[in-house]
Each structure stands twice: as structure tokens, then as C-alpha cells.
C-alpha positions in Angstrom: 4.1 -2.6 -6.8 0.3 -2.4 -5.3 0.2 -1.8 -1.6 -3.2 -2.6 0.2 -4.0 -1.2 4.2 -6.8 -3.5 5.4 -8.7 -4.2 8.4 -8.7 -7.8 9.9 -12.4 -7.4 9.7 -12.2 -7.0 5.6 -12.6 -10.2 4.3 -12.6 -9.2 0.9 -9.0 -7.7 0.4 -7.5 -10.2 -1.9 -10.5 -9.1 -4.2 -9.7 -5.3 -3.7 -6.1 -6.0 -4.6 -7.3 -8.1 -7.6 -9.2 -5.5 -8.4 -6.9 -2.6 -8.2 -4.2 -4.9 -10.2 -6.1 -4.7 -13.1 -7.2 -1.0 -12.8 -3.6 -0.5 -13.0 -2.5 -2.9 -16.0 -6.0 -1.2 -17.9 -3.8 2.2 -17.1 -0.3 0.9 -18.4 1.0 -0.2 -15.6 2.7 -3.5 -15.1 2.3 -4.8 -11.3 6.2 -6.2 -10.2 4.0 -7.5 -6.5 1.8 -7.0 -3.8 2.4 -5.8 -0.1 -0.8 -6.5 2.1 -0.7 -5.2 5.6 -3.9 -6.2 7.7 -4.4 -4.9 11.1 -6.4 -7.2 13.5 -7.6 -7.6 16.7 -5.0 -9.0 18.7 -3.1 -5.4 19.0 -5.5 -3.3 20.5 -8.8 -4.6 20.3 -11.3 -3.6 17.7 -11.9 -0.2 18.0 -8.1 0.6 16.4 -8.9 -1.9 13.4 -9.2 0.3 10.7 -6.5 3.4 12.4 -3.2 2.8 10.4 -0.2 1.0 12.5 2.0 4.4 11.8 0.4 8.3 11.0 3.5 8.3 8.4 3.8 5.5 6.8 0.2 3.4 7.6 2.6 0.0 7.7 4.0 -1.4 10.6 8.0 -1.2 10.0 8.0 -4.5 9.2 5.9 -4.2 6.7 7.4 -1.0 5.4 11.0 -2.8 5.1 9.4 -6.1 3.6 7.9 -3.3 0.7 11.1 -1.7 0.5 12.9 -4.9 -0.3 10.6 -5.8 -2.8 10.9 -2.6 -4.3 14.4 -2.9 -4.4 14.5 -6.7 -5.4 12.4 -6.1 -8.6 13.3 -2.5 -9.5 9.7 -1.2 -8.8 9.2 2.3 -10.4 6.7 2.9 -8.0 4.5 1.7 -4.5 1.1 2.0 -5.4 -1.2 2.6 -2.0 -5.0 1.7 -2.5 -5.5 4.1 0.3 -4.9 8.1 -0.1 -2.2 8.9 0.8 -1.4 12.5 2.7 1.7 14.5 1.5 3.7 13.4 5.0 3.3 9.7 4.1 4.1 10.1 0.3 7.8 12.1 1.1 8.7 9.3 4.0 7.5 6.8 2.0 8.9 7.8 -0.9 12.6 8.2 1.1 11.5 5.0 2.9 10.5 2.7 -0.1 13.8 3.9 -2.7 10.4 5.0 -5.3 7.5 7.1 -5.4 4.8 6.1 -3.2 1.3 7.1 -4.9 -1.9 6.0 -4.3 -4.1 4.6 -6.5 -6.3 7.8 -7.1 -3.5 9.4 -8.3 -2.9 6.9 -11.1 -6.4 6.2 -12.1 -7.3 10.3 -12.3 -3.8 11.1 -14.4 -5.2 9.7 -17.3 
């Protein structure tokens, strides 16, 4: 599963997540869905666009429970984040999601 973190100011993330879909099927991976979370204006004005909803997990709850679903629902051996990721956020992640919550980075330099 790809996970993308965008601000409501980048119009362009359905191309990023295109993008990073087929980075990943180039690497061997096959892509089970797609979580996007997009922070806009209406929660904060536009100076907190681009700060992540939570320190831990970058996803509003919501969002982290609709990802964990979908990991569940499709027996996902892995979240893939397109942003980095710090330690914190891959262990509650990882304990949040049921799988191992990488980013992208890790994936594309393992090879």
C-alpha cells in the first residue's frame, strides 16, 4: 500500500502517487492501494499546510484508521510513505497499521 502526505496547495499529488506506484512495481512490488491525506487551509490557515496533522504518525486518525483497514482488508505486507519517515513514526505506525510502515527511500535505495 503507497501512502502520500500532501499539502492542499500541491496540485500535482495524484501524479506523485502515480509516480511513486510505478517506482515501486519497477522494484517488485505490487501496490494492494493508495491512502492520500491532504492538509488544507480550512484547519489552521496556511502557514500549517505543509506541518503534518500528528508528529507520530503525519495522518489525522482518521486517516491512520482508514490505512489500517485497508491494510487489513487486502493483506498489505507493507505501508509505503512517500515522505521520510523518522524512527518514532515507523514503530507507531508500524503497531498502528498491523505492517511495516517504510517510506519510499527505504525501498528505492534497498536495491
Amino acid at each position: 500500500m503507497v501512502v502520500g502526505y500532501f499539502s492542499g496547495k500541491q496540485k500535482d499529488f495524484a501524479a506523485l502517487m502515480d509516480a511513486a506506484v510505478r517506482e515501486m512495481t519497477a522494484h517488485g512490488a505490487q501496490v494492494v492501494g493508495r491512502i492520500v491525506q491532504r492538509r488544507g487551509v480550512s484547519d489552521g490557515g496556511a502557514r500549517k499546510m505543509a506541518l503534518p496533522y500528528s508528529s507520530s504518525t503525519l495522518l489525522s486518525y482518521g486517516k491512520v484508521r482508514e490505512a489500517a483497514a485497508l491494510c487489513q482488508r487486502t493483506g498489505a505486507d507493507a505501508a509505503v510513505f512517500l515522505a521520510p519517515l523518522t524512527e518514532r513514526q515507523r514503530r507507531v505506525l508500524t503497531r498502528m497499521l498491523g505492517c511495516p510502515a517504510v517510506s519510499l527511500a527505504d525501498i528505492v535505495t534497498t536495491d
